[in-house]
N, C-alpha and C positions, 0 to 999 in steps of 0.2 A: 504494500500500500504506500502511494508516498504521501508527502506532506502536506497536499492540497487535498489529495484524497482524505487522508485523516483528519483535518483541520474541516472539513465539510463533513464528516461523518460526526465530529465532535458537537458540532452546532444543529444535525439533526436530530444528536440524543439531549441537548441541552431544552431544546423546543419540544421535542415528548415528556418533558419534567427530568432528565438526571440532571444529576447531581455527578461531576469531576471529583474522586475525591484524590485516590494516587496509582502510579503505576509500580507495582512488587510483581517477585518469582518468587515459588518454592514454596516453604515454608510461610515463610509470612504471607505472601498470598493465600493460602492457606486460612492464616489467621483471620485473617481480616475478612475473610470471607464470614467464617463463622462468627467473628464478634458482629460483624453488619446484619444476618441475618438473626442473630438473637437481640437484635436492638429493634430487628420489626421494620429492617427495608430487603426491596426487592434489589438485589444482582444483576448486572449485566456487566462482563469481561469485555471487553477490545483490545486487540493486540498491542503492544507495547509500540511508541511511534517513533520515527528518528530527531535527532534536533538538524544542525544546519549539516547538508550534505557536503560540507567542504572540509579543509584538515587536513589530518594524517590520515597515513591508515591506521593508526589505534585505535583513530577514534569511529572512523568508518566500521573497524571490525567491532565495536561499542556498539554500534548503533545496531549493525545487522543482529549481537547477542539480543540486544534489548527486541527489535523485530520480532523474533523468532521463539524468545521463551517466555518476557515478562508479558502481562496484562496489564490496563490500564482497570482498575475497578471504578465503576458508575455505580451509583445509588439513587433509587428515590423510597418513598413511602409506599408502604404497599395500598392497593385499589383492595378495598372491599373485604381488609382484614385477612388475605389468604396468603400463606406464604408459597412466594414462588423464588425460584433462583434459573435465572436467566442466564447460564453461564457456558460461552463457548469458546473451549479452546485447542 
């Protein structure tokens, strides 16, 4: 996905009600998954996005890890009291 791609994917989920909150792997994704969904909001993952495509290549091979394994975690409140978890990855 690039940057314009994501940066326009961002502002269609902002306009459905999420909420940005961060982007984690692993573990802590993990986490925050479960702390989000026992505080009573709905999930949705996005893959993790690049920042400026220019640099080194440290930072390009940065960007492509962050692509590739992190998510970006969205929240909003859940509709109608049911829990859901909207999570693809």
């Amino acid at each position: 996905m690039s940057q314009a791609d994501a940066e326009q994917r961002a502002e269609q989920l902002a306009r459905e009600g999420w909420t940005r909150r961060f982007t984690a792997l692993g573990a802590r994704l993990e986490e925050a998954i479960a702390l989000y969904r026992g505080l009573g909001y709905e999930i949705t993952l996005e893959p993790g996005t690049p920042g400026s495509s220019e640099g080194t290549d440290t930072l390009a091979c940065a960007q492509c890890f962050v692509m590739s394994v992190a998510r970006t975690i969205y929240t909003r409140p859940l509709a109608g009291g049911t829990r859901e978890h909207r999570a693809e990855r």
